[in-house]
Every structure is written in C-alpha cells, then in structure tokens.
N, C-alpha and C positions, 0 to 999 in steps of 0.2 A: 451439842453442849448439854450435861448436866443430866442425859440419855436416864441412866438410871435412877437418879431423885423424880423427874420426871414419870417415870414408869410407873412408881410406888406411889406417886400423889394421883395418877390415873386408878391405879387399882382399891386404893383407898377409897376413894368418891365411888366407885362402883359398888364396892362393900358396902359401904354406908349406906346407901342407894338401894340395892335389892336386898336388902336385909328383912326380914318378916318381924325381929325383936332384936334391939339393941341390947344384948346383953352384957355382963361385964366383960367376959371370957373375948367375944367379938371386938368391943375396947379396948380390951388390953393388947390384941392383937394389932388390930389396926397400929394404935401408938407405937407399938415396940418397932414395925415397920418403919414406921415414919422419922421415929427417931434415929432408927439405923442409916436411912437414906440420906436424911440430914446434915446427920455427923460425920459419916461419909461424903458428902459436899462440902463439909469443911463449915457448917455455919453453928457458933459459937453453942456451946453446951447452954448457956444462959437461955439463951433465947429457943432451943430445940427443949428446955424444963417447961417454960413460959408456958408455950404452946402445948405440949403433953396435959400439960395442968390444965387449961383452957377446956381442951376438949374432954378430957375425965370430968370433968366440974359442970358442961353441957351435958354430955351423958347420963349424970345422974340425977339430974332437976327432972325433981316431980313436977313441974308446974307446966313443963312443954312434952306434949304430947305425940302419938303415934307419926306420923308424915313429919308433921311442921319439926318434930325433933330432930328428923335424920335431916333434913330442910338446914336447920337452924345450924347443926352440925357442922355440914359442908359449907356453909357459907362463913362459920367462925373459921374455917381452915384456909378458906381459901382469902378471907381478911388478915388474917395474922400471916400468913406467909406475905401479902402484898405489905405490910405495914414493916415487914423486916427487910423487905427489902430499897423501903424508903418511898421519896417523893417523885415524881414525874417533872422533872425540869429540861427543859428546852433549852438549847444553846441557843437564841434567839441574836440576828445579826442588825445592828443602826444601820440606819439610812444610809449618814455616811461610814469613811474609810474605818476598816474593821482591825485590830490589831491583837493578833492573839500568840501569845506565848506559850509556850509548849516545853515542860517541865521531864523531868525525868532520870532516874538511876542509869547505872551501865545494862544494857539485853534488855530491856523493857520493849524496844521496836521504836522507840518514839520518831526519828528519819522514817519509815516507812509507813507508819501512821500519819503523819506528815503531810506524804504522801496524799495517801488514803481520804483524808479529811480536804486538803486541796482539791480531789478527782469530785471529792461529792457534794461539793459549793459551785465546783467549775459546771457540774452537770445540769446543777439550776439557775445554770445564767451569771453567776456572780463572777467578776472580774480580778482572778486571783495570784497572785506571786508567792514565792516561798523564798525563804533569805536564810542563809547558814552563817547561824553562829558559832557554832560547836568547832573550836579551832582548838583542842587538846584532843580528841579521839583520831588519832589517824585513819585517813579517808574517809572522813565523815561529810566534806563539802563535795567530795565527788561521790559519795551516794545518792546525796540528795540531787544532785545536778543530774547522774543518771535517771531516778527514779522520774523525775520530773520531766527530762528528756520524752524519755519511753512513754509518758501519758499527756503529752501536750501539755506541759502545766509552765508559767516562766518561770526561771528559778536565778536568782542573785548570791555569788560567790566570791570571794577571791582568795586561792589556794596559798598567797604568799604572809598576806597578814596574819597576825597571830592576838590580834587587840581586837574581840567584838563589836567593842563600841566605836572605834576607825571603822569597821564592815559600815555596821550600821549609818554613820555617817556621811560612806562615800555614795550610798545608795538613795538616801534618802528623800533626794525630791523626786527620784524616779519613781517611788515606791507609794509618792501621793498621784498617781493615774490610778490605783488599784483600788477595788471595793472592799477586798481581804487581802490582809498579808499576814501569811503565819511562818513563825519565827522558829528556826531550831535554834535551841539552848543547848550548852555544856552537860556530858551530865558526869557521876562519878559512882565512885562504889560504896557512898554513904554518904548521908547529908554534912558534907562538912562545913567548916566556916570559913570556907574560900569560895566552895561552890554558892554559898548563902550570900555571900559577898557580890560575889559574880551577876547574880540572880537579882540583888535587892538594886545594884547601880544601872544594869540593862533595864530593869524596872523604870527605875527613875528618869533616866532619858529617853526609854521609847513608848512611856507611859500607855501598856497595851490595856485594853475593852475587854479581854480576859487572860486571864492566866491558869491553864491547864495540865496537872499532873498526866502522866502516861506512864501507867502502871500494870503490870503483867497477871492474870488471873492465877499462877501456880503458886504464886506465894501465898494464896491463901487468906489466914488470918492475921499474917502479918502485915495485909495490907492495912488494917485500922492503924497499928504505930505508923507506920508508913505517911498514910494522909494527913495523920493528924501531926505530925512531925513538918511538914509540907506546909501545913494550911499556920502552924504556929510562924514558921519560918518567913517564909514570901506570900501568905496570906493569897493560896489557889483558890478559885472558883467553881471550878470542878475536876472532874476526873474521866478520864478515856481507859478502860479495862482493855487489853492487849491477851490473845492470846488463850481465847473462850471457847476455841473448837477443840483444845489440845490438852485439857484439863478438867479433872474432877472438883478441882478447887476454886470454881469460878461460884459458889454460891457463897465461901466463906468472904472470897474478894467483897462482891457485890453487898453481902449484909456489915461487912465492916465499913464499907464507904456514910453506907445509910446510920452508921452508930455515928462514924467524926461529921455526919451531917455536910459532909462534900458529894454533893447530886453527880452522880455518874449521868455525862451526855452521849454517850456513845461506847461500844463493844465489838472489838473487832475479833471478827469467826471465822479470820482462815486466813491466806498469803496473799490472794488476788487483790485487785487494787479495789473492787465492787466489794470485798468484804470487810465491808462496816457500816454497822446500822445505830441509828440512834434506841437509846435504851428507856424504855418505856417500862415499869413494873407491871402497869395494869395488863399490855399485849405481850410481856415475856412470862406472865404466869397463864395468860392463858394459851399459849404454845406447849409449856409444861405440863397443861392439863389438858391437852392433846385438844381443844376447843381450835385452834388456828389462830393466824395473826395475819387477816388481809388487807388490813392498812402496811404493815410491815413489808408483805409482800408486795404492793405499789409503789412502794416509796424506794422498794430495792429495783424494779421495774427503771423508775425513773431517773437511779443513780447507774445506768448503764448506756443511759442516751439523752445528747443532751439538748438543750431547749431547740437549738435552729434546727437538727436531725427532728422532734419529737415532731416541730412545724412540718415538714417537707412530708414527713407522715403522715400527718393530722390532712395536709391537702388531699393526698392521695384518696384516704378514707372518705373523705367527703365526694370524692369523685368515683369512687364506691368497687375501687381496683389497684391492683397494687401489680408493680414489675414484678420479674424472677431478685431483680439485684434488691428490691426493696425484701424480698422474702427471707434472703440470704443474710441483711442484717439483721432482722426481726429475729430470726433462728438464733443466730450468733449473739445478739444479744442481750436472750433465753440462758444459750448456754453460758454467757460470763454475771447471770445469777449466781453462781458459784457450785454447782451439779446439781441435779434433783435431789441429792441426800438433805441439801441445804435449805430448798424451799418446800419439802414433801412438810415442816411443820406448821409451818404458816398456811397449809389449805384445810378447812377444817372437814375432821373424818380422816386427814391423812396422815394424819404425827405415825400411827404405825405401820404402814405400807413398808414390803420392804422388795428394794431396789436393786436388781441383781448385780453382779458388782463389775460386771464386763460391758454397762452399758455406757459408761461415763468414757470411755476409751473409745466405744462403736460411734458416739456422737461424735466425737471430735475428728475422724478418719472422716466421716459421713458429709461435716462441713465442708473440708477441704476438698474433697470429691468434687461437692456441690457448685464451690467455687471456680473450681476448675472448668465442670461443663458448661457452667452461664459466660467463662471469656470466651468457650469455643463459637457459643450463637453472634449471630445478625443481629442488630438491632431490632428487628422487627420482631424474633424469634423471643426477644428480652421482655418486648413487650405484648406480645398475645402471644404466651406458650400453645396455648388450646392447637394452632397451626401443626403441631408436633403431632399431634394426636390424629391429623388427619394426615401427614403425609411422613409414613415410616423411613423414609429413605433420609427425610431430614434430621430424625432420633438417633438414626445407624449412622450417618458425619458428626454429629456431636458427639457422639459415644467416642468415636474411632479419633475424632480429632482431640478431646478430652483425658483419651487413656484408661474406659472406663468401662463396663457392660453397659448396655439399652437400660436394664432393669435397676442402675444408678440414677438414671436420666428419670423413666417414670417415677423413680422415689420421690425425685426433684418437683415432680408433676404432680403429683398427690399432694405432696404440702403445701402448693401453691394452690390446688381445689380448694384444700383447708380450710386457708386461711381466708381466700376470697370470699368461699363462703358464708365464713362465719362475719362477713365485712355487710355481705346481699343480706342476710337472712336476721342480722342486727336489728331486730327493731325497740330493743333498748338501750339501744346506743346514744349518747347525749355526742352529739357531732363537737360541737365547742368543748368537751374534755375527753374525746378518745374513748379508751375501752370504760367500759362501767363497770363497777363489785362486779355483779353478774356476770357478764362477758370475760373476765378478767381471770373469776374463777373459773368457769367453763373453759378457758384456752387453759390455763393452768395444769385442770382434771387431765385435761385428753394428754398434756407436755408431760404427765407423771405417769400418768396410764398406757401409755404409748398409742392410742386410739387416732388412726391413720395419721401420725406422725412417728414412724418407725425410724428409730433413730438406728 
C-alpha cells in the first residue's frame, strides 16, 4: 500500500540525514519529491503546499544549526505527515451487548468487511452474530450467510422479508446472547433520502454503540464529500477504508477522513478474511518510513488464531514441545498473515526486502504436502518426530503412504527442529503471554529470510 509515497519519504529522510550542507538546491529537491509523491497519493494540494512551506521555512532558520537542523528537519516531516493523517482512535467495545452498524455506497465491500470485522472480534474471544439487512441488493443475505458460513461466524437472515426492521424484530432476543452484533445495512449509489430514511429509522430502533461508514480507498479525495455527507446525514462514528492494497489513492482516502474529523478504525489490505488491521497513524507512518510496525504485526498474529487454539498453544509451550499437527497450524497460520509481501513491512530493516514472486505459490503446495504426511503417521510418530530420524524405513512408509519424496518428509522435520528450538532455547520468553517482541521478531526474520524454513 502506498509503495511508492513510501519510497520517497524513505529516501528523503536519508538525504536529509547524510547530507554534509543543507543547501537550497538539496531543499528544493528534496520538496519537489515529496510533493510529487504526495499528489500522487492523492493527498490534497492544500495540505502537500502546508508542508513544502514548513519544511522551506526549517531549512532556512538561521537560528537551528548544523545536526539538530537536519534533526529538526525530519522530525517536522515526519509530524506534519502524522497530523494529516489525523488522530489514533480505537473502536473500543462495552462491557456489554455491542451494536454496530455498518454503513456504506454500492462496491465499497461493506458484506465482506463485515465479514472481516466479525472474524477479528471472534479471534479475541468476543461472542459475535451478523444480521442482514440489506433486502434491496440482490443476494446480499446469502453472501453474508456464505461468508459467515466459510469462517465460523453466526449469521441471522431471512431471504423472504423485504422490511429490515420485521428482520430485525424477528431476531432480536436471540441476538441478546451476543457480546457483538454487526449489522449489514442497505446501501445505494448516492446518499439518497430514502437510504437517509432507511438508515435514520433502523437507527432508531436498533439504537446501535456505533455507527460506521465503509468506504473504498480508490475514490480518493472524494472520500472527504463522502464522510462528511455521511456524518451530516446519520451522524457515523467512524470509518473503515476498504481496499488499501489495490490503490494509490488510499493516502488522499485516509487525509480526507482526518479533515471531516471521522477517525478511520480500520483498513482493510486485501481479499482474505485476516486482512484487516486497525489503523494507527503513528504505526502506519512508520511502516512508510520503512521503521516497521511490530505491534501491527502481533495483533495480525493474533487475528489468525483464536483465544481457546492461542490456550492449547500457550499449554504446549509451557511444556516446552510441540506436536507435528501443532507445527502445521502454526505454519498455516503464518501463511494466512496474508504472504510475506504483506508482513515484510511491519519487521523493521525489512520494508525493502524483495520477495521472489514464486515463493507465495511453493508455500501453499508445501502446506498441503505437509498435511498430507503428518495423516499418513501413528500417533506416536505425531508426537516424537525425532523416531523418523532414527529409523528410515519409517520416513520411506510416510513418504510412499503420503504420495511424496523422503526429502518432503525431512522438510517437515526441519521446521519442527525450528520451532522447537526456538521454544528450548527461549529464554526470553514470558510463558503467561507467549512469543515476546524479541522472539516474535526473530520467528518473523527467519519466515521472510527463508532461514531453515524453506518454504
């Protein structure tokens, strides 16, 4: 996302940085970069003048001197870029029953964000349903009833009604077991005053804890009309940006939000159901300035596995060993982070690593392999691999019963060394929370390095 604005605030900070004399000619250059990449992101001419000016007007102050200048410099850019892109607000969920409504145009994604946002509440424990209102888009109740399907999530329909608030109705003391319920709403091809309609009555009777836009990043800067149309209208809360991996125009999205002053809680960066993250300014610029984002990276960690799996884990690790079958979910997921191209920016030193492009296809062939040999073992064989290693003839029945070479089998056997080891040799591992930064980042390096995990 945003690859290139990215690039040019990395190489800018560098220039600033080894510079011997900030001269005007090196200023002016810098800027004209900057501003190129910018406006090229799509963020507001206003605000790319703002900042040009800022940094010309630091540049020439007699008053700050050699280091602390170029100092002073980087640190006004890397401020003014955080402050355009607004505030750090947390979707923050009550105690109790949570009721959030979910807003949005026609092709914004909002069903599949839906989704998305149910998968990443369900992962931390929370008790969640999804209820379809959206009874004007054809096959809109059986997407979400799909989607919801396919990721264990519950999901309340009925295909025949055409009256949301009848849905709503007939659901509703069931829908008080639940900690979250997120709501698909109607949506249309302009804010009209039917949808406004629609929107302000389901308001009023299902009196939701939030009400959030979901809004697509390629529109650009028209997302500021956009929210600010939204927020006059049914008075949203915030906003979810849709659609961040597939566009240049996801910085003019993101600075427009922060001008209608609607906190974006989340950005979703790609089709899988693990892709979407909550949106942070302070850890998404410094992903941009190629610095990393390892809070980002945990929290994506922990939107792939959910509390009772992270338990049965956490026991294992304490017991200071792990099965083949426990290795094969751990792998698997790794792999539903969303491929190394996605997490290479969140480890820091690795924003520009580049990732050959046949590897994301070897890993997935590799899994399935994988899974294959560990149904052909004995239970015994599940639980101390090591036995493999001393007696070949039981590598060569796996292999053969599996469908596979020996040299798939020891792959299997290498990453279980791996991981065990790095389980033994953990000594700053805090047992009561799992992997630590350190550890974290160390599995991470070696999952992008390929360093005895040849995928």
């Amino acid at each position: 996302m945003l690859e290139k604005l990215g690039e040019v605030l990395r190489k800018a900070t560098d220039k600033i940085a080894n510079a011997i004399f900030l001269d005007k000619n090196l200023v002016d250059s810098i800027i004209r970069d900057l501003q190129r990449a910018l406006i090229e992101a799509d963020v507001n001419v206003i605000l790319v003048k703002q900042i040009s000016d800022k940094i010309k007007k630091a540049a020439v102050d007699e008053r700050i001197k050699g280091i602390d200048k170029k100092e002073h410099i980087i640190k006004l850019l890397h401020d003014e870029l955080k402050k355009i892109l607004g505030e750090y607000k947390q979707l923050k969920l009550q105690p109790k029953q949570n009721k959030i409504m979910l807003l949005g145009l026609y092709g914004a994604g909002k069903t599949t964000t839906i989704a998305k946002l149910g998968n990443y509440f369900a992962k931390r424990g929370k008790k969640v349903a999804l209820i379809g209102l959206d009874v004007h888009r054809p096959a809109a109740p059986e997407q979400l009833k799909q989607l919801a399907e396919k990721n264990k999530l519950t999901c309340f329909i009925d295909l025949k009604e055409k009256d949301p608030l009848k849905i709503w109705k007939k659901y509703e003391k069931e829908l008080k077991d639940y900690d979250l319920i997120l709501i698909d709403t109607a949506g249309r091809h302009n804010l009209d005053k039917e949808l406004v309609k629609e929107i302000k009555e389901l308001g009023k009777k299902i009196k939701p804890t939030e009400t959030i836009l979901i809004m697509p990043a390629d529109i650009g800067q028209a997302a500021k009309t956009q929210a600010q149309e939204f927020k006059d209208a049914v008075n949203i809360s915030g906003v979810i940006i849709t659609r961040m991996d597939s566009t240049a125009k996801g910085g003019g999205a993101l600075t427009a939000c922060a001008e209608t002053q609607a906190p974006v809680y989340f950005i979703a960066t790609g089709e899988k159901i693990n892709d979407l993250e909550e949106f942070d300014p302070e850890r998404f610029l410094s992903r941009l300035l190629g610095m990393g984002d390892l809070q980002s990276l945990i929290e994506k960690i922990k939107s792939v596995t959910d509390e009772t799996q992270q338990q049965k884990i956490q026991k294992k690790l304490e017991e200071g060993k792990l099965s083949l079958d426990d290795v094969i979910e751990q792998v698997k997921s790794m792999n539903q982070l969303g491929g190394l191209d996605k997490i290479k920016s969140m480890i820091p030193g690795m924003g520009n690593a580049k990732i050959p492009e046949n590897v994301l296809g070897t890993q997935e062939e590799k899994i399935k392999k994988w899974e294959h040999i560990v149904k052909s073992m004995t239970q015994e064989e599940k639980e101390n691999p090591e036995i493999l290693e001393k007696q070949t003839s039981r590598m060569a029945r796996i292999a053969k019963g599996s469908g596979v070479h020996t040299s798939d089998v020891r792959s299997l056997l290498k990453q279980y060394k791996m991981l065990n080891e790095m389980i033994k040799g953990g000594a700053d591992m805090d047992m009561s929370q799992g992997m630590s930064q350190k550890q974290m980042m160390k599995f991470a390096k070696k999952f992008m390095k390929g360093k005895k995990m040849r995928f």
